[in-house]
C-alpha atoms as one frame of an Amber mdcrd trajectory, in Angstrom:
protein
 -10.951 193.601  42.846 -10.053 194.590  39.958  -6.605 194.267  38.571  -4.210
 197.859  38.114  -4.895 197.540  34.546  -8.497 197.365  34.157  -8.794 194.172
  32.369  -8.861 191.071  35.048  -9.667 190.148  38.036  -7.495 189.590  41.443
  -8.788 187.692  44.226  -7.919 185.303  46.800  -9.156 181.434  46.776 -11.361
 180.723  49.693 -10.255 177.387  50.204  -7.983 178.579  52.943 -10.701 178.475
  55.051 -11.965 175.321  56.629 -15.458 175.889  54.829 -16.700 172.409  53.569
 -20.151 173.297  54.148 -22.924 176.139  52.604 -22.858 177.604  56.324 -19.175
 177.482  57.013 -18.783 179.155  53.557 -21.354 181.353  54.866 -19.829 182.997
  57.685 -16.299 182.632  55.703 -18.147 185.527  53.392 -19.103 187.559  56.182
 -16.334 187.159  58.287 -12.814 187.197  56.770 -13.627 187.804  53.289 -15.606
 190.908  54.373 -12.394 192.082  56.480 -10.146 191.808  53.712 -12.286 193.731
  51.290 -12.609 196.114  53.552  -8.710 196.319  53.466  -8.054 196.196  49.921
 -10.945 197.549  48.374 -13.786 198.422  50.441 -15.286 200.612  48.090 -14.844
 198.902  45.288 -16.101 195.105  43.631 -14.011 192.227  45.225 -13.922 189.153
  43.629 -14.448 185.896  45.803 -12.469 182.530  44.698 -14.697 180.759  45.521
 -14.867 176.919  46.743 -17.643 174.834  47.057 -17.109 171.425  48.114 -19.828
 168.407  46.715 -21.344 169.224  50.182 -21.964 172.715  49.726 -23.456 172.319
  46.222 -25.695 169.939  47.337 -26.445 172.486  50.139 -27.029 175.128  47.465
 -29.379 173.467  45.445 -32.249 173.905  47.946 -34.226 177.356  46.733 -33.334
 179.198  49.987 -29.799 178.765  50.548 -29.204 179.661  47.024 -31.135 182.886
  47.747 -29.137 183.461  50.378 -25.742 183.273  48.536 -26.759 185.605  45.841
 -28.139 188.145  48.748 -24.558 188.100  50.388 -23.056 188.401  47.129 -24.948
 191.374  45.928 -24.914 193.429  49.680 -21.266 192.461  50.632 -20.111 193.608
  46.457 -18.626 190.082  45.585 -18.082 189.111  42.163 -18.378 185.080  41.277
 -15.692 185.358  38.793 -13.931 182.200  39.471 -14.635 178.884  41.656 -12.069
 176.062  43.109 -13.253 173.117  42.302  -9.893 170.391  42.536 -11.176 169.286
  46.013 -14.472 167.503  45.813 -14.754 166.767  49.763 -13.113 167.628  53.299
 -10.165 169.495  52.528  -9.078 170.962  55.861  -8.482 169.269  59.588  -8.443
 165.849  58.327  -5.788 164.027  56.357  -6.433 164.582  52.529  -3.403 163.554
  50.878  -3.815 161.766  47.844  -7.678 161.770  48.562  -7.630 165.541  47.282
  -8.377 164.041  43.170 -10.646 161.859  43.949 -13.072 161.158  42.958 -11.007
 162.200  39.311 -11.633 162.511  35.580 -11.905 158.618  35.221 -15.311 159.204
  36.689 -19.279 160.197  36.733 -18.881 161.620  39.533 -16.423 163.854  38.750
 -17.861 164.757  35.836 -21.479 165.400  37.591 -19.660 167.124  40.241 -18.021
 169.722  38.261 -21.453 170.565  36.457 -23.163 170.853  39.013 -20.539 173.596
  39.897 -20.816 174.969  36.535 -24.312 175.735  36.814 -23.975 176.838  40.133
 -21.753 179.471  38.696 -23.743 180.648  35.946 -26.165 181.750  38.101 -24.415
 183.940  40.202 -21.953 184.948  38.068 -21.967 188.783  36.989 -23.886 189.999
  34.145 -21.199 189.847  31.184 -18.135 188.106  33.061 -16.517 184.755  32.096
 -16.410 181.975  35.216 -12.783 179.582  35.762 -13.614 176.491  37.395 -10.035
 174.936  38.123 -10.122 171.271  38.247  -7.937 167.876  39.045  -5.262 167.000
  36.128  -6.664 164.102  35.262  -5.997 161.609  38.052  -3.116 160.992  40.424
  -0.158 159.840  38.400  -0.158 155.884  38.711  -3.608 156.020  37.575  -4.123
 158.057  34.441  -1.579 155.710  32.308  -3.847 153.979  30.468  -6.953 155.817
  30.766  -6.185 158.803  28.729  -8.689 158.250  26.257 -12.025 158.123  29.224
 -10.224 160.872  30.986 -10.377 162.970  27.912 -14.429 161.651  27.236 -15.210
 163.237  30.380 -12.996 166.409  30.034 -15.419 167.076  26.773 -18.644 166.015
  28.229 -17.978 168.571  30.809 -17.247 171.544  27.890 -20.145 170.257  26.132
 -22.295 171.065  29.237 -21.068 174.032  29.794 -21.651 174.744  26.117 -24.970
 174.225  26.743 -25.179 176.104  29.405 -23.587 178.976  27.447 -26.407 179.075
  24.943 -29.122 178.805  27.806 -27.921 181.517  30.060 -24.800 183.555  28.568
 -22.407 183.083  30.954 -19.214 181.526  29.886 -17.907 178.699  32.114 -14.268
 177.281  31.047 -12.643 174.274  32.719  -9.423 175.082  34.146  -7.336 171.879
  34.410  -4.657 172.496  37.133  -1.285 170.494  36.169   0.865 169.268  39.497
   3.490 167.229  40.687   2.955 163.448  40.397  -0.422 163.893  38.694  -1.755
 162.572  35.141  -0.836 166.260  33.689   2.528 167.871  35.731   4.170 169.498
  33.112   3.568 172.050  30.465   4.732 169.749  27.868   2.634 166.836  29.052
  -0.562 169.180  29.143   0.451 170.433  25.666   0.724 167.147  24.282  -2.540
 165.636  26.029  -4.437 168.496  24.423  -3.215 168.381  20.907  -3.872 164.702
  20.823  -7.227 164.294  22.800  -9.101 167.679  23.719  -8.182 170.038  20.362
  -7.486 167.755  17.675 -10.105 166.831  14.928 -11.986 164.027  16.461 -12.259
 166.031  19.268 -14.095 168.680  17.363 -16.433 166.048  16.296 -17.305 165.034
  20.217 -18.098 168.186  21.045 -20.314 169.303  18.083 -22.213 166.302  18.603
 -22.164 166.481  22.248 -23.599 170.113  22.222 -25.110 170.496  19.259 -23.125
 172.224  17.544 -21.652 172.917  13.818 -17.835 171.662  13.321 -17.046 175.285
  13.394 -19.120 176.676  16.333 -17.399 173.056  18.291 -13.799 174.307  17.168
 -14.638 177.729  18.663 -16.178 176.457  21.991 -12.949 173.990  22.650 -10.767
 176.421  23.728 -13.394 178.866  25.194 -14.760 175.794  27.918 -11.326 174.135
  27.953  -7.878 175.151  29.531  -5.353 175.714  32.353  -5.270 176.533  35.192
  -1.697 177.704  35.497  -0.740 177.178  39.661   3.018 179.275  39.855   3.899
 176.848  42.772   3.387 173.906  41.012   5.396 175.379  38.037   7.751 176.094
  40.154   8.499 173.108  41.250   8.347 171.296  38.206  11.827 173.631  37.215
   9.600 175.081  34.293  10.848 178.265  33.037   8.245 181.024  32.809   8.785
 182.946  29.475   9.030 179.564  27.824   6.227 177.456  29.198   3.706 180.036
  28.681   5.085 180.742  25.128   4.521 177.012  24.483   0.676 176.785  25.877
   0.404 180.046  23.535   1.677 178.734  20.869  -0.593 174.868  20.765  -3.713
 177.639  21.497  -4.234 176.529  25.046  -5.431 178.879  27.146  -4.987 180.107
  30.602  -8.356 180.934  32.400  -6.955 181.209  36.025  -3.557 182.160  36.790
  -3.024 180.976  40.482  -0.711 183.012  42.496   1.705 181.388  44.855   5.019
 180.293  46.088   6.599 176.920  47.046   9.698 175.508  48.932  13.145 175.694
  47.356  16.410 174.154  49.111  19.278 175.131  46.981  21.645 172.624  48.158
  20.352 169.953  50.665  22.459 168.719  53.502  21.927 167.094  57.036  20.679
 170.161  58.212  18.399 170.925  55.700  17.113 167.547  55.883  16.867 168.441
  59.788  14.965 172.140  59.166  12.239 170.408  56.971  10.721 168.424  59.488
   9.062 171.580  60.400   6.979 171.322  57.145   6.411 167.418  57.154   3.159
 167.204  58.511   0.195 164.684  57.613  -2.404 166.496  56.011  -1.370 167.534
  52.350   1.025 165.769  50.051   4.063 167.973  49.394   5.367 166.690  46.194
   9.370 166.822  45.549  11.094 167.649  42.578  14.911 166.673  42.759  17.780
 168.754  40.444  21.007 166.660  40.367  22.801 168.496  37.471  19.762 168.747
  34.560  18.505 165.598  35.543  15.116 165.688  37.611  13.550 163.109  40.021
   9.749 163.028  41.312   8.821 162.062  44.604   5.271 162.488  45.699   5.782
 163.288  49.244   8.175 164.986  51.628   8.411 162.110  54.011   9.437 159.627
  51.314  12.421 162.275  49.982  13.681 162.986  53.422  13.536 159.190  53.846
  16.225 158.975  51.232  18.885 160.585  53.765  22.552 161.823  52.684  21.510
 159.838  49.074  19.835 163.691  48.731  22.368 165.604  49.470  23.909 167.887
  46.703  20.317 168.184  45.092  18.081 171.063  44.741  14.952 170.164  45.935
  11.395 172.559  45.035   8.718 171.008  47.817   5.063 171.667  46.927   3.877
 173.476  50.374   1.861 177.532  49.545   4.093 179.784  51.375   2.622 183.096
  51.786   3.752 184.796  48.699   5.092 187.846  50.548   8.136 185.503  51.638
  11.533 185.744  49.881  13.350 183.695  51.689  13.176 181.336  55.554  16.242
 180.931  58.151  16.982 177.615  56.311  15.395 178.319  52.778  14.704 179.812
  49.986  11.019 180.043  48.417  10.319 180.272  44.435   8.609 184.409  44.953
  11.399 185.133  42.222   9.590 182.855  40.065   6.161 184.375  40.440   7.372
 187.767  40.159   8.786 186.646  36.893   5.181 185.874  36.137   3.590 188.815
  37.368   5.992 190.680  35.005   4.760 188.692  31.796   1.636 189.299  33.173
   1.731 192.960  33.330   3.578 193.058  29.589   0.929 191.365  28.081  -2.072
 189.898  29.933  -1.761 185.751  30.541  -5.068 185.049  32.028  -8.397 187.450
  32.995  -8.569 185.961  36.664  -5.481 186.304  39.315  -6.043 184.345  41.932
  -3.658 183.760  45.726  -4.071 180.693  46.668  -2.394 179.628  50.309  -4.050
 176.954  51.355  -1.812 175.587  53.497  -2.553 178.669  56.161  -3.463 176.103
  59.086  -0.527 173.949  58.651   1.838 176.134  58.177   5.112 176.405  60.910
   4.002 179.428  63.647   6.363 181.600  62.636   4.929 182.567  59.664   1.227
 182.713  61.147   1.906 185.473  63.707   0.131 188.495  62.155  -3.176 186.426
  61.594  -4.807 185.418  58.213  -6.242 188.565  57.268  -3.099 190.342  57.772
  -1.537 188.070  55.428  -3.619 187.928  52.813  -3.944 191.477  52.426  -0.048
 191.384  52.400  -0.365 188.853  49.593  -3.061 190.853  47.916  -0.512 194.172
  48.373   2.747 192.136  47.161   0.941 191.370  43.690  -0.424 194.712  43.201
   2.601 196.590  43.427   4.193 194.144  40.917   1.495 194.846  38.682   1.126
 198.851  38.638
């Protein structure tokens, strides 16, 4: 749907379905997705975040499947405005973990995945609309050091293709790397600094016009317009980045925003013995929950919730931010707090002056979520999600 102001596009991202295949995305488009249309804006264009696993694009390259797709798409009033494409394989009902970048930017396969998905996009994207494709940061943190330079090689073949694919169809594709926790790229700063010295700096420029074919000029141009952010709230939010000023800073090193992901993570103010105690509700084995410790203005990474609550008293007297999507409706749990004040913050920049053209919720973590806050059903709470943002926006 469109957003209050005319000018973007809000959606929700599919991969909270279990849908790793063309037919379980199939009846995820003409099941749930259809029902929350229907509640939002059922006479009206609804943009689909799309997710297609390696799987499903393979399944989508055969003539009739494809067909199909852009049939649903056209009858059910979808717009392909934006695609997930961090996971490459299973990503629900089996333990994914650190699994969820690989394979990552060190690799072909990466690289042939995403443009694959690229060109999946461009046709069945709408006539005149730019496509986000949000992506892995790089690697997982222990192995980008070192590999900056072949991580960066692969981050411009992949804006050179979709150059190229600009010039052969018209429909603008733009990589949306997605900073997190205890990856290559966490931080604004980091991101900042990896882009100014290996994705928008002069040699860079070079790459790219020779890569696409391209005059130094026309290459400077199609940097930023194929290359970006993705800028996830919860992951910002746990990283203790301040809103006003991080997205000042991306602004101001010309790094742009092509998908602004919508959601909310974990907060404990204070942690004690019964914190420690109320979180073994959300320690469960399929998705790594990052933690960022505040001791005074020093912070401490941990790259999963077992290993911080493994740390005992040690913790206590922090403030931890644990990376678990909490349905964005949520203030605040018995025993916590969540970061919502933090992506209403956003929402408000948003609404002063626009940060990105494609608003997206993204609450994956619907099926592992504690029952309490499951009760009403997904497509209750998603159209509660969609509602939240809207009246934050109008």
């Amino acid at each position: 749907m469109r957003t209050p102001d005319g000018r973007g596009w809000l959606t929700y991202c599919l991969n909270i379905h279990p849908a790793e295949s063309w037919a379980a995305v199939r009846a995820a488009l003409l099941g749930p997705t259809r029902a929350i249309k229907a509640r939002v804006c059922a006479d009206a264009p609804f943009a689909v975040g799309l997710r297609f696993s390696a799987e499903t694009v393979r399944d989508l390259a055969e003539p009739a499947a494809r067909a199909d797709l852009v049939r649903i798409l056209a009858e059910e009033d979808y717009r392909a405005v934006t695609v997930n494409g961090f996971p490459y394989g299973p990503f629900h009902d089996t333990r994914v973990k650190q699994d969820v970048y690989r394979p990552d930017w060190r690799s072909a396969e990466r690289l042939a995945y995403t443009n694959a998905l690229a060109d999946l996009m461009a046709a069945i994207a709408p006539d005149g609309e730019p496509v986000s494709l949000s992506t892995v940061p790089g690697a997982f943190k222990a192995l980008g050091a070192g590999a900056e330079a072949e991580i960066a090689a692969n981050y411009l073949r992949a804006a050179a293709h979709c150059a190229r694919l600009r010039d052969r169809t018209g429909v603008e594709v733009a990589i949306a790397i997605e900073p997190e926790p205890c990856c290559f790229l966490e931080t604004v700063a980091e991101s900042v600094a990896f882009f100014e010295a290996y994705l928008f700096w002069d040699r860079a420029v070079g790459v790219m016009a020779d890569l696409a074919g391209l005059s130094r000029g026309e290459a400077a141009a199609a940097l930023p317009r194929h290359l970006g952010l993705c800028y996830d709230v919860c992951h910002a939010a746990v990283e203790f980045e301040d809103p006003a000023a991080s997205l000042a800073a991306l602004a101001a090193a010309g790094v742009p925003i092509h998908k602004l992901q919508l959601s909310s993570a974990l907060r404990i103010a204070r942690v004690d013995a019964h914190a420690r105690a109320a979180l073994a509700a959300f320690d469960e084995p399929t998705y790594l929950h990052q933690v960022v410790a505040r001791r005074g203005a020093d912070l401490a990474r941990v790259s999963d919730l077992p290993e911080a609550l493994g740390r005992g008293a040690a913790a206590d007297g922090e403030e931890w931010r644990v990376h678990f999507h909490l349905p964005i409706f949520v203030r605040e749990l018995p025993d916590f707090d969540t970061t919502q004040d933090f992506l209403a913050e956003v929402l408000a920049l948003h609404r002063a002056a626009p940060i990105s053209p494609h608003l997206e919720v993204e609450t994956y973590t619907w099926g592992v979520l504690p029952e309490a806050l499951t009760r009403d059903g997904l497509e209750a709470a998603v159209t509660r999600e969609i509602d939240w943002v809207k009246d934050r926006l109008t």
